[in-house]
C-alpha positions as CSV (number, residue, x, y, z in Angstrom):
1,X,35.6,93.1,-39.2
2,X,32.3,93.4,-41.2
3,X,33.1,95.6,-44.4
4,X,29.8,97.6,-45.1
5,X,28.9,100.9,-46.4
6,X,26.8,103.2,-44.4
7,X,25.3,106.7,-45.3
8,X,24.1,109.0,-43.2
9,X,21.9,111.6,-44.2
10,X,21.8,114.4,-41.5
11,X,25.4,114.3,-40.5
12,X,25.9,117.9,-39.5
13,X,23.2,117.7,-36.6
14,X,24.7,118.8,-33.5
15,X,22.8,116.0,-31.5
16,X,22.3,113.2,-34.1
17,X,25.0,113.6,-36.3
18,X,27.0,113.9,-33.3
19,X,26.3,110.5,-31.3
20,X,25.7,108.8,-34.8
21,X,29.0,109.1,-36.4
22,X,30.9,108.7,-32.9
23,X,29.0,105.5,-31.9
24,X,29.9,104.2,-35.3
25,X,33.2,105.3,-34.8
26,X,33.4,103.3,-31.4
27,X,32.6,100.0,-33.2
28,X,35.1,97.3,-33.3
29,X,33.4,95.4,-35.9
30,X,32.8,98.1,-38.1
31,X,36.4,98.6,-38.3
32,X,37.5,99.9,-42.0
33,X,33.8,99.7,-43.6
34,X,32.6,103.0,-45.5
35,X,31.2,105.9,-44.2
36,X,29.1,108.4,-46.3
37,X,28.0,111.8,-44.5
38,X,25.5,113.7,-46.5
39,X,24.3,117.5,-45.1
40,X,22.5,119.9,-47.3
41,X,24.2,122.5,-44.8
42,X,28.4,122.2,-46.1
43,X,28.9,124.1,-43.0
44,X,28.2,121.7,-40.3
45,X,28.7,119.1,-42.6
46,X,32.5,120.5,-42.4
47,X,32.1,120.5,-38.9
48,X,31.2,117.1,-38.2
49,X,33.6,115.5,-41.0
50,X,36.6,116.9,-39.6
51,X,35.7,115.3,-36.3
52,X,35.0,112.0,-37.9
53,X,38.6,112.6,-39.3
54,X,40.1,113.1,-36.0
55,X,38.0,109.9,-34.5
56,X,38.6,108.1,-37.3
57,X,42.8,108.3,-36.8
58,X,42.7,108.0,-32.9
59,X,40.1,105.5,-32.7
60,X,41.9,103.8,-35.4
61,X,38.6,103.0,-36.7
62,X,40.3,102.8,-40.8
63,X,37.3,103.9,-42.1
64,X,36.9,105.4,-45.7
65,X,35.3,108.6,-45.0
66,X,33.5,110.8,-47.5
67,X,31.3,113.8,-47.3
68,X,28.1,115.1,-49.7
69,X,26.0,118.0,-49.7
70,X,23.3,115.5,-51.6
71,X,22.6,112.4,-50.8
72,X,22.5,110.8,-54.5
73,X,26.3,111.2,-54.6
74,X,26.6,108.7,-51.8
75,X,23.8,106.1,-52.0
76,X,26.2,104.0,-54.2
77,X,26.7,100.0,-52.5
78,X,25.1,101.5,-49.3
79,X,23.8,98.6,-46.9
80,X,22.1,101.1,-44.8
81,X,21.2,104.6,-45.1
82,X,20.9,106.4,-41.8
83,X,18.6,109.1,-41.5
84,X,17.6,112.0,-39.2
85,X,16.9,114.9,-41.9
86,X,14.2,118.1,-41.0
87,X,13.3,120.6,-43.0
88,X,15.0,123.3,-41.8
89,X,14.8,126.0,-39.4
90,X,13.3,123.4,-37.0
91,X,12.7,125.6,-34.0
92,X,11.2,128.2,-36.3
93,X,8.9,125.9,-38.2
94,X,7.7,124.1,-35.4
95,X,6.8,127.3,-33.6
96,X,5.1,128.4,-36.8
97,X,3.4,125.0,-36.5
98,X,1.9,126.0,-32.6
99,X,1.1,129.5,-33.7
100,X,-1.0,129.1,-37.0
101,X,-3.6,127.1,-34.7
102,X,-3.6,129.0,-32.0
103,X,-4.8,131.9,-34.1
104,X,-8.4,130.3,-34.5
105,X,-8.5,129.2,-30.9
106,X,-6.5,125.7,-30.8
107,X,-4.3,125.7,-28.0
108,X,-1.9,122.2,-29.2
109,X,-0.4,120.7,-26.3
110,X,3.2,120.1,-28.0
111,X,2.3,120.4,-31.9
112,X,5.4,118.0,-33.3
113,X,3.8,114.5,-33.8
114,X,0.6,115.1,-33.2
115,X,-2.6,117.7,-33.9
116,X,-2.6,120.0,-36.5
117,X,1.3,120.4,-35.6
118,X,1.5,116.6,-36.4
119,X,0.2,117.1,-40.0
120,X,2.2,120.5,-40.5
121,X,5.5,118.6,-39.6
122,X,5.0,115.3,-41.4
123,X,3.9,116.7,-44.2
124,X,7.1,118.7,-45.0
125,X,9.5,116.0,-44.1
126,X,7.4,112.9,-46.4
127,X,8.7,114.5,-49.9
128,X,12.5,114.9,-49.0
129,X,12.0,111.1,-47.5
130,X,10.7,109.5,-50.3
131,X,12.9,111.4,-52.3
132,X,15.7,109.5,-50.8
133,X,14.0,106.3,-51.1
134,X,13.5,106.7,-54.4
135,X,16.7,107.2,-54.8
136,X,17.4,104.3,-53.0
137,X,15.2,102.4,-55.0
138,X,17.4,102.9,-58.0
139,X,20.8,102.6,-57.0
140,X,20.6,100.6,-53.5
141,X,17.1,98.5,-53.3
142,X,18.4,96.2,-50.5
143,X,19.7,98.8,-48.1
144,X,17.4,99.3,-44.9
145,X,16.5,102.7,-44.3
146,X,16.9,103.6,-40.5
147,X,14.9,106.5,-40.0
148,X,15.1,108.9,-37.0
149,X,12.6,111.6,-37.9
150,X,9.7,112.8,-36.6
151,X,7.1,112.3,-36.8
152,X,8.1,108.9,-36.5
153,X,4.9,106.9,-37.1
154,X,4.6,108.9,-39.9
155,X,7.2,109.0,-42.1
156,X,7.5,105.1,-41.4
157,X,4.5,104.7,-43.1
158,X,5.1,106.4,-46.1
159,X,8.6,104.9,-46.8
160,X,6.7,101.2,-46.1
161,X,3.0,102.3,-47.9
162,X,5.2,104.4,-50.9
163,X,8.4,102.8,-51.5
164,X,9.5,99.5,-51.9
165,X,12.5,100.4,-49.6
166,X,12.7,98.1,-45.9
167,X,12.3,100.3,-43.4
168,X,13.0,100.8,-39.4
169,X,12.4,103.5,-37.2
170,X,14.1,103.8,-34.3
171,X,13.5,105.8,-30.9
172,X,14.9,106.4,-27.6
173,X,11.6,107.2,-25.6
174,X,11.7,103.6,-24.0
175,X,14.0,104.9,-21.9
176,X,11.5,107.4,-20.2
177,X,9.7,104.5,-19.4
178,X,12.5,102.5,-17.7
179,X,13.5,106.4,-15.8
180,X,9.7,106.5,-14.4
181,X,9.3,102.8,-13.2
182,X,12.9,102.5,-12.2
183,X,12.3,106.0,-10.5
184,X,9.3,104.5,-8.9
185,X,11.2,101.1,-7.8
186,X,14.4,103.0,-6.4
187,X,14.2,101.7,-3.1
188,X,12.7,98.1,-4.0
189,X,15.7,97.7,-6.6
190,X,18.6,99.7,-5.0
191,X,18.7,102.8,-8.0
192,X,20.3,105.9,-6.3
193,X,18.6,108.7,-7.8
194,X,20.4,111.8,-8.2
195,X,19.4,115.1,-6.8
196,X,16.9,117.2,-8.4
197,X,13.4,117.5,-10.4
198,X,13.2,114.4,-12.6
199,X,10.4,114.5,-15.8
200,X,9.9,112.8,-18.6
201,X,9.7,116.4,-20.3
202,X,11.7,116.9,-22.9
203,X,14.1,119.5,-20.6
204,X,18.1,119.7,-20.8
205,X,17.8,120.4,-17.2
206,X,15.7,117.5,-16.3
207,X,15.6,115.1,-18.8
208,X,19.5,113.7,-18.2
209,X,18.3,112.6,-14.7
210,X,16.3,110.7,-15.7
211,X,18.0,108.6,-17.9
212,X,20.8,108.5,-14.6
213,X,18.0,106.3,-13.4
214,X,16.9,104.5,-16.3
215,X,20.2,103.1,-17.0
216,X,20.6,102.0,-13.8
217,X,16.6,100.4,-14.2
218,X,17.9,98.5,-18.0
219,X,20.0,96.4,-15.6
220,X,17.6,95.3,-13.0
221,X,14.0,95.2,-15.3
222,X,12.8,94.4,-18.7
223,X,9.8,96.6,-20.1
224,X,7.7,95.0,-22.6
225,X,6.2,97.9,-24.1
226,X,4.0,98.1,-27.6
227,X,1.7,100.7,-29.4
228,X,2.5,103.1,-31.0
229,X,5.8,105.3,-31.4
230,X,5.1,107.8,-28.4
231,X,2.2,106.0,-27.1
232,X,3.4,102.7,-25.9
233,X,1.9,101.1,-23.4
234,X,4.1,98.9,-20.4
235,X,2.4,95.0,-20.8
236,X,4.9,93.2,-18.9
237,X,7.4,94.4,-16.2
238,X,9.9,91.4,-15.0
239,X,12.9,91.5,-12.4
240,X,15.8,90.5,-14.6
241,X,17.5,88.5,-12.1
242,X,14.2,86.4,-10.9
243,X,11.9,86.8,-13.7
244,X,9.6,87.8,-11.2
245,X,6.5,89.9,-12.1
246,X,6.9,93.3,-11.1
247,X,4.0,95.0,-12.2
248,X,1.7,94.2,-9.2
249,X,4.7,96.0,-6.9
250,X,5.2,98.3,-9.0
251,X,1.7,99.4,-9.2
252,X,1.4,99.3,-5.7
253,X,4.4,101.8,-5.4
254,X,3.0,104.0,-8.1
255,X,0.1,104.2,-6.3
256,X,1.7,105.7,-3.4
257,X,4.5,108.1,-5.5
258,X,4.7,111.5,-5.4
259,X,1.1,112.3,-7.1
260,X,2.7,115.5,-9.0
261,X,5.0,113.5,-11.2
262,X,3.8,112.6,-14.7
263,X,0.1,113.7,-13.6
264,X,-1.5,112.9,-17.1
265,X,0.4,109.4,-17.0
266,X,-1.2,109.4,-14.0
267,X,-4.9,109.8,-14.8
268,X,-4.4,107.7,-18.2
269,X,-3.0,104.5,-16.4
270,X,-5.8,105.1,-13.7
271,X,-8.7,105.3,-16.5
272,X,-6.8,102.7,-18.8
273,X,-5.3,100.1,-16.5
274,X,-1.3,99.8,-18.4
275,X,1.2,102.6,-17.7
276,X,1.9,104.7,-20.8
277,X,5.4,104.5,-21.5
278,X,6.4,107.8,-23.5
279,X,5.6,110.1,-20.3
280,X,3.2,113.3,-20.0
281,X,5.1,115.3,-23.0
282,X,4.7,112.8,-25.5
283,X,1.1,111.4,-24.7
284,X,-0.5,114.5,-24.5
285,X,0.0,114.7,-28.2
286,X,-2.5,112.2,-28.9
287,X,-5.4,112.3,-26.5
288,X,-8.6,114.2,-26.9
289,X,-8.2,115.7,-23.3
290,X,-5.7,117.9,-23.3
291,X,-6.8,121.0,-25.1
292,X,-9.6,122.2,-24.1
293,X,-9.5,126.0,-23.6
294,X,-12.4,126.6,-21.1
295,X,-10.8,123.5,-18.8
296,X,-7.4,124.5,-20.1
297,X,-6.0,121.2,-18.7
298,X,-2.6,122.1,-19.7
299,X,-2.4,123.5,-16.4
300,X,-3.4,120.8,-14.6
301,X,-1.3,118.2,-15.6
302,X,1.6,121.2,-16.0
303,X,2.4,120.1,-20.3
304,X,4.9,122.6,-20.9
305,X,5.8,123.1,-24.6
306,X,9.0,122.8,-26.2
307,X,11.4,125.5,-25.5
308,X,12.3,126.3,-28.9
309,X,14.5,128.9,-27.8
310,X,16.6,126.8,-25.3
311,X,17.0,124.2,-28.0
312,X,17.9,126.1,-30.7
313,X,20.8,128.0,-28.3
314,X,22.0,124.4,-27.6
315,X,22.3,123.4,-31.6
316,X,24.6,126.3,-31.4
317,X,27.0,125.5,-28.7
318,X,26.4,122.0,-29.7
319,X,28.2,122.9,-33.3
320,X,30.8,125.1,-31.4
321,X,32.1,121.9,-29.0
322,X,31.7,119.5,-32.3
323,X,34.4,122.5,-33.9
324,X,36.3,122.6,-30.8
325,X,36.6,118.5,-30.8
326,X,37.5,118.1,-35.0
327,X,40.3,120.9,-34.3
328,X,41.9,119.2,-31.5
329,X,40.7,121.6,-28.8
330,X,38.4,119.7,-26.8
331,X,38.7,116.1,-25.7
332,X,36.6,113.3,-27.5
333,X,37.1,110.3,-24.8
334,X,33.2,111.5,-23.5
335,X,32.6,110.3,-27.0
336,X,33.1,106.5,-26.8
337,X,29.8,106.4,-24.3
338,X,27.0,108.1,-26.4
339,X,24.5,105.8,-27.4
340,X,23.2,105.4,-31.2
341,X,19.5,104.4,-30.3
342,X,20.0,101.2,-31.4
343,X,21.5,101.9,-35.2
344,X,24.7,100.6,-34.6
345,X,23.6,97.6,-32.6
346,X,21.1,96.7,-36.0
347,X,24.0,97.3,-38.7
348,X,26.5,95.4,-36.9
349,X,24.2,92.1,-36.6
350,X,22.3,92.3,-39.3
351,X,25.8,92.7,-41.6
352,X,27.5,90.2,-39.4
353,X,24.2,87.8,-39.5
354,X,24.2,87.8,-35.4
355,X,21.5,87.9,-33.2
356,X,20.2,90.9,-31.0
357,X,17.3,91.7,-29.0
358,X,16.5,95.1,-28.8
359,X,13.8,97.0,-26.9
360,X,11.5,99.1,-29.3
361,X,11.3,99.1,-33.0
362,X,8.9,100.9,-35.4
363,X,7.9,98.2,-38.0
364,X,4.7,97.6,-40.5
365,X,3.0,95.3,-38.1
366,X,2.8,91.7,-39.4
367,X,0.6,90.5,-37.0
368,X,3.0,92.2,-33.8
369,X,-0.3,93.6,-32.7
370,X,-2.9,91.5,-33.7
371,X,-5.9,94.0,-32.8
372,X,-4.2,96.9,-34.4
373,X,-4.5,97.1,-38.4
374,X,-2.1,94.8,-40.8
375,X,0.5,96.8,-42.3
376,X,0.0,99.8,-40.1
377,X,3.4,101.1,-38.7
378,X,3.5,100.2,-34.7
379,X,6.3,100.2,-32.0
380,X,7.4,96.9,-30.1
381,X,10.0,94.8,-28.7
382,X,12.7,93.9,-31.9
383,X,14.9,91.2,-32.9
384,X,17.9,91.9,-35.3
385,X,19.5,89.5,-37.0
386,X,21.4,88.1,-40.9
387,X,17.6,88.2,-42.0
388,X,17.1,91.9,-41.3
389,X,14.8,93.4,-38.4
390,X,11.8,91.7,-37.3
391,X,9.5,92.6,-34.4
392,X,7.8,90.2,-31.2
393,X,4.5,89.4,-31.6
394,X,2.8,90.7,-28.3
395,X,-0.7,90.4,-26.4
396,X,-3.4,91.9,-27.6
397,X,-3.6,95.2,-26.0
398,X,-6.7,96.3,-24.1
399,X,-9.7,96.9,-26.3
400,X,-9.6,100.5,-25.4
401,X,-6.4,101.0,-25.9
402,X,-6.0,99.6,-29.7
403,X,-9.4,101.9,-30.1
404,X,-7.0,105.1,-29.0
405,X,-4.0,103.4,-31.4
406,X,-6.3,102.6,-34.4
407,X,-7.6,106.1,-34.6
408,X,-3.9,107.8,-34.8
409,X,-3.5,105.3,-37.4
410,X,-6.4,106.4,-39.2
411,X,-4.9,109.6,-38.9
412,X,-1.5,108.7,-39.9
413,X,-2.5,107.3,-43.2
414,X,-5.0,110.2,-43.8
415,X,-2.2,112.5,-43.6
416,X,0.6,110.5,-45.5
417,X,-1.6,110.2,-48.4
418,X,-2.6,113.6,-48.2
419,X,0.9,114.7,-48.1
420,X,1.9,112.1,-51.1
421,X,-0.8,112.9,-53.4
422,X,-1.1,117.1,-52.5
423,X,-5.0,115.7,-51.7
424,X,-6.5,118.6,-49.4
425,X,-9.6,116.3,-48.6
426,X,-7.8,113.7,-47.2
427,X,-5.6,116.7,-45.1
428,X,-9.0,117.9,-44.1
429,X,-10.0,114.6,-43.0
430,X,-6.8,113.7,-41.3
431,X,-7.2,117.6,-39.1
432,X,-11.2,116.1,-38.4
433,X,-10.0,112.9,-37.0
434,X,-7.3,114.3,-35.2
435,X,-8.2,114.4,-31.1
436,X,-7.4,117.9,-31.0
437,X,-9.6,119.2,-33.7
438,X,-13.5,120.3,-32.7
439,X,-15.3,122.4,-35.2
440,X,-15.0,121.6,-39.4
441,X,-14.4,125.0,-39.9
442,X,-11.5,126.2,-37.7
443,X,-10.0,122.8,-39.4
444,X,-10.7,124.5,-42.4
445,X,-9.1,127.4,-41.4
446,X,-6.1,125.9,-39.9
447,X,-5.5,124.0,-43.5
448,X,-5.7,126.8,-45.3
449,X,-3.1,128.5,-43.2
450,X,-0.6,125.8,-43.0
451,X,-0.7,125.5,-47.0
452,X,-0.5,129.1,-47.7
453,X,2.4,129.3,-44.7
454,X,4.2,126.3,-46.1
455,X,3.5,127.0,-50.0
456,X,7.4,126.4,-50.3
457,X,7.6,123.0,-48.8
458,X,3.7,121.8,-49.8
459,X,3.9,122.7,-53.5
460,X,2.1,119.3,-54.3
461,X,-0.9,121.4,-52.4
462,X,-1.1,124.0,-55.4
């Protein structure tokens, strides 16, 4: 048994909190190590404790539980700190993020990690961060920070650029990419593909078939993938069982696939020559092309936004079932198979010094990337081990490519130290850069809104 302490901040989320604590739960060699849940909400912090209570005695997991409405109170010996944390109400901000544009003309094409949306949403969640890593710095300066929140790239960067805390971001959008090629190679690799529209669209009704098929893909392929977190790019696709080089097939396949699925991936691997990984939903967030309002190629390439209705019903029945599983009234077995996105897999070798290879990772790059910047936060195949986490150095990527990356970089950094400092130059700067912006003064304009909307969150602003 390996006898850490982990915190995690974010506990009472009915979708995080939920597969987090249960897939630690599920580990054998976690076994009696500490567990610290930490929810500014006591409510669903309730919630998910007294499951974690009923796991923890039928799992026989002999874990020391506690629970925390701030995360100072549990940062004590941690070895890794856990979090998923959003300023809260999600759905409602991140509508108000959409909307505010919209007003002067920008129509975003999903508004959470990049655009003006990007900026709106990053810069609330930065303070609380660095609040905890601060924190961390004080009282536990060796414990990795595993950090689940969007906008991913972004947050990274100002934990690694602000703190001195080690930091890893961790994301399950590979596995879109393994659902489309493994979708795409059905027939060559024997993947029964369930009945149904299949996206890479962030849809409850369509998003769990395609991970049917990408689970099925993860035994067959690897994916070498790197970039940027939501706009990876596929460099190397390789039969498991031969090493063979699939990409020519695969290509060929693509080629002749259903031209209405994933259009924009579509166009972009035609123009760019290397699939994107993260599907239509995510890309669109960080191209130049989608947003036009006399083309209005939304329509074209059919980039729906997030249903922030739909989700915010399901955080609702997702706390009701978590209630219905800590009181005994629902079963828990379903529980044993949810996946942690790779947070368990880290803690348990990197506490028991073993060895792990795991498919994406959002690091600092340390020469991962070689034509993207030093330092600059970037997504790529990961090793974990005793040592801590450490990344594969991959091929360069195509010149054009690193040009798309190195810009949202550029804008990344403009709008973490914007958001650290309360500069409004460099938030202007970061809305110029940004693909979606075209005119200075509607940037203006949107600025001025978002501080004035989000005077409560931005105070460094004023």
């Amino acid at each position: 048994m390996l006898l850490t302490k982990i915190v995690v901040i974010g506990a009472g989320s009915a979708v995080f909190g939920l597969n987090t604590v249960s897939a630690l739960m599920n580990s054998e060699q976690l076994r009696g190590s500490q567990l610290a849940l930490v929810d500014r909400n006591a409510e669903t912090l309730d919630l998910i404790a007294r499951l974690a209570k009923r796991l923890n005695r039928e799992w026989d997991a002999q874990m020391a539980i506690t629970t925390h409405t701030h995360h100072t109170e549990a940062l004590d010996g941690a070895a890794f700190v856990i979090s998923a944390i959003e300023v809260p109400p999600r759905e409602t901000l991140w509508r108000s993020d959409y909307e505010i544009p919209l007003k002067h003309g920008v129509r975003q094409p999903y508004a959470e990690n990049g655009g003006p949306g990007g900026f709106a949403h990053a810069a609330r969640n930065i303070g609380p961060v660095l609040e905890i890593a601060r924190d961390m710095e004080q009282t536990c300066p060796d414990a990795w920070f595993l950090n689940f929140t969007n906008p991913m790239m972004r947050i990274c960067d100002a934990v690694a650029r602000y703190s001195q805390i080690k930091v890893v971001g961790l994301c399950h959008q590979i596995y879109a990419g393994y659902g489309m090629v493994g979708l795409v190679l059905a027939d060559y690799l024997g993947i029964d593909v369930p009945e149904g529209r299949i996206s890479a669209h962030a849809d409850p009704e369509t998003w769990p078939r395609l991970m049917q098929v990408a689970i099925q893909a993860l035994e067959h392929i690897e994916i070498q993938a790197a970039g940027l977190n939501h706009f990876t790019w596929m460099l190397d696709l390789r039969d498991k069982r031969t090493g063979e080089d699939l990409y020519p097939v695969f290509a060929q396949l693509w080629a002749e696939f259903d031209a209405s699925f994933e259009p924009l991936t579509r166009r972009v691997y035609d123009a760019f020559g290397r699939f994107p990984i993260p599907g239509d939903g995510h890309l669109c967030e960080y191209l130049p092309w989608v947003s036009d309002p006399i083309t209005r190629p939304w329509e074209k390439y059919d980039i729906s936004l997030y249903d922030w209705d739909v989700w915010d019903q399901r955080r609702g029945r997702g706390h009701d079932e978590i209630a219905r599983m800590g009181d005994g009234r629902m079963a828990i077995d379903h529980l044993r198979d949810v996946n942690s996105e790779g947070a368990v897999e880290l803690i348990e070798t990197v506490a028991g010094a073993g060895h792990h290879y795991h498919m994406a990772v959002n690091l600092p790059n340390q020469s991962y990337i070689t034509n993207l910047p030093e330092g600059a936060v970037v997504e790529v195949p990961g090793l974990f081990s005793g040592i801590g986490v450490s990344g594969v150095a991959m091929e360069l990527l195509p010149e054009p490519i690193a040009e798309l990356c190195r810009r949202e970089i550029t804008v990344t950094r403009l709008c973490v130290d914007a958001a650290v400092h309360g500069d409004r130059q460099a938030a202007l700067q970061c809305l110029l850069l940004d693909p979606v912006t075209t005119d200075i003064d509607v940037a203006q304009r949107i600025l001025d809104d978002y501080l004035e909307a989000y005077r409560e969150h931005l105070s460094q602003f004023w």
